[in-house]
C-alpha positions in Angstrom: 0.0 0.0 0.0 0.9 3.3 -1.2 1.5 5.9 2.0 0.5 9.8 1.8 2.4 12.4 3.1 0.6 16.2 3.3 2.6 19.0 3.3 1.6 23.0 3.9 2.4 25.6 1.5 2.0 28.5 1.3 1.8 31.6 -1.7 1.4 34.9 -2.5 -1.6 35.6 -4.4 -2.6 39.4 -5.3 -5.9 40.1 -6.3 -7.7 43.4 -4.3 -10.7 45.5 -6.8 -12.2 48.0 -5.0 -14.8 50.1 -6.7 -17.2 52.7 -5.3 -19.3 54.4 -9.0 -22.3 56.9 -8.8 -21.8 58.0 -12.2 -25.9 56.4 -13.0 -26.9 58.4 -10.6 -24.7 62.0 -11.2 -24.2 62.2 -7.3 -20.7 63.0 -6.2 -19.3 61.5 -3.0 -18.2 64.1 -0.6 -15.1 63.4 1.0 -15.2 64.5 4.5 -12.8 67.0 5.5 -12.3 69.8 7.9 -10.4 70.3 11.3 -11.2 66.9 13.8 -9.7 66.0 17.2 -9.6 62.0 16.4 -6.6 60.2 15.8 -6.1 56.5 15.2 -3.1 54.6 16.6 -2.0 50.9 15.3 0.9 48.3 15.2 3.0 48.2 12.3 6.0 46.1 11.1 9.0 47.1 12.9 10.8 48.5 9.8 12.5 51.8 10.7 12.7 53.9 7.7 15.9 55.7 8.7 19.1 54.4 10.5 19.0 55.7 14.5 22.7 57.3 13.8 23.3 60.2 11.7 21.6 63.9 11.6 21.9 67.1 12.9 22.9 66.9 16.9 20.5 67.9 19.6 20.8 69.2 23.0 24.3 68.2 23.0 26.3 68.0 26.6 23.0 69.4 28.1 20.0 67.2 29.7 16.5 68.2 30.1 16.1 70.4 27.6 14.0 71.3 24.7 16.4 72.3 21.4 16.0 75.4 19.8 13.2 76.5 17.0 13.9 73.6 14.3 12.0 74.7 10.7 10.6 72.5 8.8 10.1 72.8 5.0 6.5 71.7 5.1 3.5 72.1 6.9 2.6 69.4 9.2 -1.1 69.0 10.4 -1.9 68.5 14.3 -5.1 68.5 16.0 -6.4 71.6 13.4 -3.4 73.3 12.8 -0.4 73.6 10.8 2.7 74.1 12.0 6.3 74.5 10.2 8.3 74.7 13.1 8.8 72.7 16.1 10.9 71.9 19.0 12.8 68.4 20.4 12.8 67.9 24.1 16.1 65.5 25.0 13.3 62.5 27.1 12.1 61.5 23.7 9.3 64.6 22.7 8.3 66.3 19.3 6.2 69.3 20.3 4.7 72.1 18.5 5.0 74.5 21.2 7.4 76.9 20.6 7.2 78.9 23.9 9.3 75.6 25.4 12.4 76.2 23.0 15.5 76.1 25.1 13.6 75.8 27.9 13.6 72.7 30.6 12.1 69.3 29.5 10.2 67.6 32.5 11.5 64.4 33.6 9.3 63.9 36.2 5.9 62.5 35.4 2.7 60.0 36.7 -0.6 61.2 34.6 -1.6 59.0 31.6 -2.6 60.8 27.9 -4.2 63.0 27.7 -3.5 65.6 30.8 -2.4 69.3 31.0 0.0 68.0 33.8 2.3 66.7 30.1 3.4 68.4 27.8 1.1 70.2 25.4 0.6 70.2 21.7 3.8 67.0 21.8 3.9 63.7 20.2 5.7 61.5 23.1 8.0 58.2 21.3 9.1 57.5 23.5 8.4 59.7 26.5 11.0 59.0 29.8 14.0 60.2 31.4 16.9 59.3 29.6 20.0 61.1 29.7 22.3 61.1 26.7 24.8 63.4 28.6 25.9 59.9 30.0 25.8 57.9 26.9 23.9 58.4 23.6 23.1 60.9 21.2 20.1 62.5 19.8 19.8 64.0 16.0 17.3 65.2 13.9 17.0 65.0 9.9 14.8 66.1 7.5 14.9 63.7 4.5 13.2 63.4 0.9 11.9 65.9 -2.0 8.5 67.5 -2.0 5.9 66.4 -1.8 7.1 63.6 0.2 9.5 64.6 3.2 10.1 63.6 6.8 11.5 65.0 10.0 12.8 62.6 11.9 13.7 62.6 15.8 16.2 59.8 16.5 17.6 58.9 20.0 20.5 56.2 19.4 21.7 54.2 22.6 20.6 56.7 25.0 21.4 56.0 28.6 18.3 56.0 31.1 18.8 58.3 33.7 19.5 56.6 37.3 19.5 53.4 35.3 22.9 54.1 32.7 23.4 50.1 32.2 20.2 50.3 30.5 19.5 51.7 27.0 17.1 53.2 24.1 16.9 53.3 20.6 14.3 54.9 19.1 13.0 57.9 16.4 9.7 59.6 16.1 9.0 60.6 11.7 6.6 62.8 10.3 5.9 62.4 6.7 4.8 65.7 4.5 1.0 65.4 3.3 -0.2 62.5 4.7 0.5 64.0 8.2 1.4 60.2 9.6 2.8 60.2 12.5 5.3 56.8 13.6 7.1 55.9 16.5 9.9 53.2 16.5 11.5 51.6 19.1 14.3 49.5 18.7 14.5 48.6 22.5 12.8 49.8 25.8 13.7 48.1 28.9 12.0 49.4 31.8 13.7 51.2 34.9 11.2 50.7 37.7 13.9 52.3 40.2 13.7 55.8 38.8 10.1 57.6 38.2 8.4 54.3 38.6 10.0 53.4 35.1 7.2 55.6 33.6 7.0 56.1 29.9 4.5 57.0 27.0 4.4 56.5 23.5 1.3 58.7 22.2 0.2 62.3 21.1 -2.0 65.4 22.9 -3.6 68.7 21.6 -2.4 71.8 23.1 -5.1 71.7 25.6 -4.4 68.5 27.2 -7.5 67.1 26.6 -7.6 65.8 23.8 -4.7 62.5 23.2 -4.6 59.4 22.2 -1.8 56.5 23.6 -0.6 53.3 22.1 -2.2 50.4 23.8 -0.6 49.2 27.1 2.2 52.2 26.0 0.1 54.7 28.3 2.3 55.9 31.4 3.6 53.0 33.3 6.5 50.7 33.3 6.9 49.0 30.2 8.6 46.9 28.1 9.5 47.2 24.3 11.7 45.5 21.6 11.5 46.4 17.7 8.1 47.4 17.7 6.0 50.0 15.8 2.9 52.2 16.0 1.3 54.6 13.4 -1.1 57.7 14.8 -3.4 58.9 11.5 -5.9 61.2 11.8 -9.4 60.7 10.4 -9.9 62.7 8.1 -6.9 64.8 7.8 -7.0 67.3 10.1 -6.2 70.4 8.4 -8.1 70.4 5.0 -11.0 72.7 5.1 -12.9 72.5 1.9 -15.0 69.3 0.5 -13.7 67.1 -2.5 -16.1 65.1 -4.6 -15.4 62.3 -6.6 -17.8 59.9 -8.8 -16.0 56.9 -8.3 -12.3 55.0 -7.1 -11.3 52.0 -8.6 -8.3 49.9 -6.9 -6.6 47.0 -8.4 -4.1 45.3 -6.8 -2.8 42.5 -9.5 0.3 42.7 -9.5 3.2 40.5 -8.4 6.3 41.2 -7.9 9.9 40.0 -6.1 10.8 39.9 -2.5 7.2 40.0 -0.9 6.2 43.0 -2.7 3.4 44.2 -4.9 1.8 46.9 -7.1 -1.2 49.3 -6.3 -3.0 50.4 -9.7 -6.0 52.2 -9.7 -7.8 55.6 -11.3 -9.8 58.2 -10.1 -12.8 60.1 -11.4 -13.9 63.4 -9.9 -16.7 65.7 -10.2 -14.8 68.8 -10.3 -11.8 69.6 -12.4 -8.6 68.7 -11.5 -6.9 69.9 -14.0 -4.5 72.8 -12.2 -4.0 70.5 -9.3 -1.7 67.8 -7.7 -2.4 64.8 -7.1 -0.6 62.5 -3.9 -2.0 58.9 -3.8 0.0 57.6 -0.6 -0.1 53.8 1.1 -0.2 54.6 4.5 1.3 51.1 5.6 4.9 51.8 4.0 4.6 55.2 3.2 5.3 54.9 -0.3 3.6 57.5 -2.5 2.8 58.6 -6.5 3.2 62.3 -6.9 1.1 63.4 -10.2 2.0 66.8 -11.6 -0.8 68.9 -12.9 -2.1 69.3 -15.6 -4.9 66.5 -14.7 -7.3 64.8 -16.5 -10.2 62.5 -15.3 -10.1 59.9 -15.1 -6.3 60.3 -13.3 -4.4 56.7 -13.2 -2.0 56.0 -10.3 0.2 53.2 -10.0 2.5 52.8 -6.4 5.1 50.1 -7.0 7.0 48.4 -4.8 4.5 48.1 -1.3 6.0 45.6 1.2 3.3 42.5 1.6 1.4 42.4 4.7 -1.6 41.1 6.3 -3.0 43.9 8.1 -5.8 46.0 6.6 -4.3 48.8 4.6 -5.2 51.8 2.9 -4.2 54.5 0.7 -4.2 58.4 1.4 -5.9 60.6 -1.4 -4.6 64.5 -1.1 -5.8 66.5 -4.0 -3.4 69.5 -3.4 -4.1 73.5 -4.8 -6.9 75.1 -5.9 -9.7 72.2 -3.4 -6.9 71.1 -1.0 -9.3 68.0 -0.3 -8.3 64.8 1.2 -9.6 61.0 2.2 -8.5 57.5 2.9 -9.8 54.5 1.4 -9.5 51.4 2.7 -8.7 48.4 0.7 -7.3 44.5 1.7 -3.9 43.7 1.6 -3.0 40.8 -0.3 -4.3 37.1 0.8 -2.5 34.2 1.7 -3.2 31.0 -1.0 -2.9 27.7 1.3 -1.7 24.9 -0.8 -1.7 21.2 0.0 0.6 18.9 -1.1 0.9 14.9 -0.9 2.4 12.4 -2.4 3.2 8.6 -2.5 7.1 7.0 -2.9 8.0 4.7 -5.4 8.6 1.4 -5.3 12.1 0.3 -4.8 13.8 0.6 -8.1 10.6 1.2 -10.2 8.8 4.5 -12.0 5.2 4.7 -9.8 5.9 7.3 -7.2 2.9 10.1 -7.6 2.7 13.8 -6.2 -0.3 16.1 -6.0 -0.7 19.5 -5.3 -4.3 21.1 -4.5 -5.2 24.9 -3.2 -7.4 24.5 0.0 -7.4 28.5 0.8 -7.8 31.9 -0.8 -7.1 30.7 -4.3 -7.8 33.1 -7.5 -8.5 31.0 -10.8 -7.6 29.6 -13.4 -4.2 28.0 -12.4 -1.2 26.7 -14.3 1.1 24.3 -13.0 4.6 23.5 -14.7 6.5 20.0 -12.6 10.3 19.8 -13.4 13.1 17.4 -12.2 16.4 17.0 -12.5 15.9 13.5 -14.2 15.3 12.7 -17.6 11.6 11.8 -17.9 9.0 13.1 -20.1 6.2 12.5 -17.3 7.7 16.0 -15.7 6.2 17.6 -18.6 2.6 17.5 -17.0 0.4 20.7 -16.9 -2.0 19.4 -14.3 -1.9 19.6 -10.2 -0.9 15.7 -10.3 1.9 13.7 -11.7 2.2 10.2 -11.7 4.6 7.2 -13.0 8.0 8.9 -11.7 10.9 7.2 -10.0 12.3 8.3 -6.9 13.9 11.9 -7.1 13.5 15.7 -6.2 10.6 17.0 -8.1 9.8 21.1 -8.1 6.0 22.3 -8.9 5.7 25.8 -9.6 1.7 27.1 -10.1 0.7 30.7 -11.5 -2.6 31.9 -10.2 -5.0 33.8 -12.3 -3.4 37.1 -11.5 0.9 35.7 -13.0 1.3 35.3 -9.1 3.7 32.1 -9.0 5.2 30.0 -6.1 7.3 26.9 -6.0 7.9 23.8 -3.7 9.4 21.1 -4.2 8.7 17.6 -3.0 10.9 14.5 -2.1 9.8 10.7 -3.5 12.2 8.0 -1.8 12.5 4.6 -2.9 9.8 2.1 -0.8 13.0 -0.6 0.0 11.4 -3.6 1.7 13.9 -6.7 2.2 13.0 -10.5 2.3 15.0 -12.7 5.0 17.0 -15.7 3.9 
């Protein structure tokens, strides 16, 4: 009797359409903007965009401080404003208010975001007493081309204060246009012996009232290693006047190399875009399509290169000039296709091993299959999930889905060797 083993595989399939059309009915969608206090925080992959070393210095041979008035050559969105400056404080603090600027940083804190006992108007990542007089240093860059900057606080292998055999890595970035704020941190041990090893990684208006934390990153002693979290607002938060579109189309079919894929998809509006920009941004990675005016509906975007993940993703619309208008639109990343794989071994010496190969999960029609091996046989020229009559040997399937989306696996057939006593 013929024994069956099952193996797992698994493959990248991409296949996401996403269409909202009112053109039957000549109604426009109105994307909502205008000035809101709500921000969204959520994990991301821990994939820091810029190296912790390298910069402009901050605060240097001094601790507890806030830097000096640091320009920025954008406008960055906050709670309803726009700012273009901003200040660094030396325990881990972006903040917006400027009357702070070489002034003392607090060390010294117990209330949990949001709270006028923190600092105002300040994006905390993270927030703590650390003390790179000791050991450390602190920079700050400001990176990219318009319309797609950052400014980016980085603290490398700062020292905590009281607590100098322990050490953080971390940076705070703030992209241009999408207004994103992201927080990564290398490594956060906690210092319970010093300020109850209190820290924060989260945002508040300049009111105090208004904030929003990362879950279990609220004031308290914590513990953090290569983690990420991204704070969006919802809508952006600056944008005053309405944009209307009749319908978004997103089609996400294409494959490419190293776990990556392509985000293709046009845009109709009701008004006319032609003396405008267009910025169609994925807000997972960042990466964006700037599209130079003069514009013509329907506008085609196309973002190459977006890292594959499973989270829910979406992109960032910002139609920048004469309507200044902005939304996100939410789309699935691409799915996971489950394979399942079994096969029987040959007899000992003879040619009538078989393999099969079957998709059990998230599969998108019609399939191909090409089975190779590195023996001469002309039964590794099937086109079908199942090959049969091969000898023992290394055999590699590879299947295209219906969207050119291939994987490959190979399987192992061993010679069935039974021996007869004398």
């Amino acid at each position: 009797m013929k024994k069956f083993n099952v193996l797992q595989i698994v493959i990248i399939s991409i296949f996401v359409m996403i269409t909202i059309n009112l053109n039957a009915q000549k109604t426009a969608i109105v994307l909502q903007t205008g000035r809101t206090n709500t921000y969204t925080v959520f994990s991301i992959p821990y994939n820091p965009p810029f190296p912790f070393t390298g910069g402009t210095p901050v605060s240097v041979n001094t601790d507890d401080v806030y830097s000096g008035v640091i320009t920025l050559p954008f406008n960055f969105c906050f709670y309803g404003q726009e700012y273009n400056q901003v200040i660094v404080g030396s325990n881990g603090v972006i903040s917006f208010d400027l009357t702070n600027a070489g002034g003392y940083c607090p060390w010294s804190f117990s209330d949990f975001v949001p709270s006028n006992a923190l600092p105002l108007n300040s994006i905390f990542g993270a927030y703590l007493d650390i003390d790179h007089v000791t050991c450390g240093n602190l920079y700050y860059d400001i990176t990219g081309t318009s319309p797609n900057r950052k400014f980016v606080f980085k603290c490398n292998q700062v020292c905590y204060f009281s607590c100098s055999s322990l050490q953080t890595s971390q940076e705070i970035v703030l992209y241009e246009g999408s207004n994103v704020i992201e927080v990564y941190i290398e490594d956060h041990p906690a210092c319970t012996g010093w300020n109850s090893g209190n820290a924060i990684i989260g945002i508040q208006d300049a009111t105090g009232t208004t904030g929003v934390a990362a879950p279990d990153r609220n004031t308290g002693p914590w513990t953090a290693y290569n983690e990420a979290w991204r704070f969006t607002g919802s809508p952006d938060a600056c944008n005053s006047q309405t944009c209307q579109f009749d319908s978004i189309t997103i089609q996400n079919q294409t494959c490419g190399t190293d776990n990556e894929f392509t985000l293709n998809g046009s845009i109709y509006f009701s008004i006319s875009p032609d003396s405008s920009t267009l910025i169609v941004t994925d807000q997972i990675s960042g990466i964006s399509q700037t599209i130079q005016p003069p514009l013509t509906n329907p506008i085609n975007f196309t973002i190459n290169n977006i890292p594959f993940s499973t989270q829910p993703n979406s992109i960032n619309i910002s139609l920048m000039g004469l309507y200044n208008c902005y939304s996100i639109i939410n789309y699935n990343p691409p799915a996971l296709v489950t394979l399942n794989s079994s096969f029987a071994n040959p007899s000992c010496g003879a040619s009538n091993g078989a393999a099969v190969v079957n998709i059990i999960a998230n599969g998108i029609p019609n399939y191909s299959y090409q089975w190779s091996s590195g023996q001469s046989t002309t039964n590794t020229a099937s086109t079908t999930n199942f090959i049969n009559a091969i000898p023992a040997g290394v055999y590699v399937v590879t299947v295209t889905n219906g969207n050119g989306c291939t994987s490959s696996t190979t399987i192992n057939l061993n010679d069935n060797v039974s021996f007869t006593a004398n």
